[in-house]
C-alpha positions in Angstrom: -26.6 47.9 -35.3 -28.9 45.5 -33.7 -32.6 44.3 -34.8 -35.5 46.4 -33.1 -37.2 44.7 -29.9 -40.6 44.6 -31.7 -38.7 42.0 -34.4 -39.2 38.5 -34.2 -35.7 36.7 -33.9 -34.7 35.5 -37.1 -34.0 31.7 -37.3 -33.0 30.1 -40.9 -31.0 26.7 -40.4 -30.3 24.3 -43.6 -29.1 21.4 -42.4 -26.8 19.1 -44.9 -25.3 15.7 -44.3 -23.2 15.9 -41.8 -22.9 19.5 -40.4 -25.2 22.6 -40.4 -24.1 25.4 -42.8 -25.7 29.0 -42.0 -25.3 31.6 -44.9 -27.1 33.6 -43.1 -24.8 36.0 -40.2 -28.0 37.7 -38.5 -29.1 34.4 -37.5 -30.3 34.0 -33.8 -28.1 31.7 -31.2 -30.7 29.2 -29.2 -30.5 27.1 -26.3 -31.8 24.1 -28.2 -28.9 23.7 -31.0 -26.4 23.9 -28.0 -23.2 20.8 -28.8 -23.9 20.8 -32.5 -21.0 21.8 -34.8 -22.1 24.7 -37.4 -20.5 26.3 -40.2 -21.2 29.8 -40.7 -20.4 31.4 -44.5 -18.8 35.1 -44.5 -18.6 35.9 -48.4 -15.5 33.8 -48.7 -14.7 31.0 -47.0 -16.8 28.6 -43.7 -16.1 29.0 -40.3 -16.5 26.2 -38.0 -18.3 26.9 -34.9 -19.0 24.8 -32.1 -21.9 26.0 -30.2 -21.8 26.2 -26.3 -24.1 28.2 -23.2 -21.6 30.8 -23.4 -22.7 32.2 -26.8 -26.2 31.2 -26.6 -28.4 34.7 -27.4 -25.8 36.2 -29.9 -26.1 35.9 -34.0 -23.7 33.5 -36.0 -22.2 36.8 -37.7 -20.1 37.1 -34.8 -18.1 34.6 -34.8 -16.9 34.7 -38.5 -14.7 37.8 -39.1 -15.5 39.5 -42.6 -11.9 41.8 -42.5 -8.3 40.7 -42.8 -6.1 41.1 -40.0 -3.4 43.6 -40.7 -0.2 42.4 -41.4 2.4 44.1 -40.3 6.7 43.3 -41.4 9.5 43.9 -39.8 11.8 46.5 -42.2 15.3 45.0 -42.0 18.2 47.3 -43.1 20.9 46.2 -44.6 24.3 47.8 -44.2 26.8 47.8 -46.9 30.5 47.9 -45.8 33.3 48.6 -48.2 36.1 47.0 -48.1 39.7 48.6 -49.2 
């Protein structure tokens, strides 16, 4: 669901030492942090993101996925031969 038009965008950056870490996922894409390396938290681990025009206007929260991909294995079947 997105924000309502009447909404402000919402912007919250803490910058650290040597990279930019964003806890928050709704925050707001802008032309001005375009070439800067970020690192956006999901609940469980930090995403890298490097920031270019093409994603300029979306939130953070898109680019860090929140659910496992399914992992799906082969079943093998064995055949048992009897010898005589």
């Amino acid at each position: 669901m997105s924000r309502s038009s009447w909404k402000p965008f919402f912007i919250h950056l803490q910058p650290t030492f040597t990279e930019f870490n964003v806890q928050s996922r709704a925050t707001m894409i802008l032309p001005i942090i375009v070439g800067q390396m970020y690192e956006v938290y999901n609940g469980i681990r930090w995403f890298s993101i490097e920031v270019s025009n093409e994603i300029v206007g979306s939130s953070f929260g898109e680019f860090a996925p929140t659910r496992k991909r399914p992992i799906h294995t082969k079943v093998i079947k064995i055949s048992k031969k009897i010898k005589k």
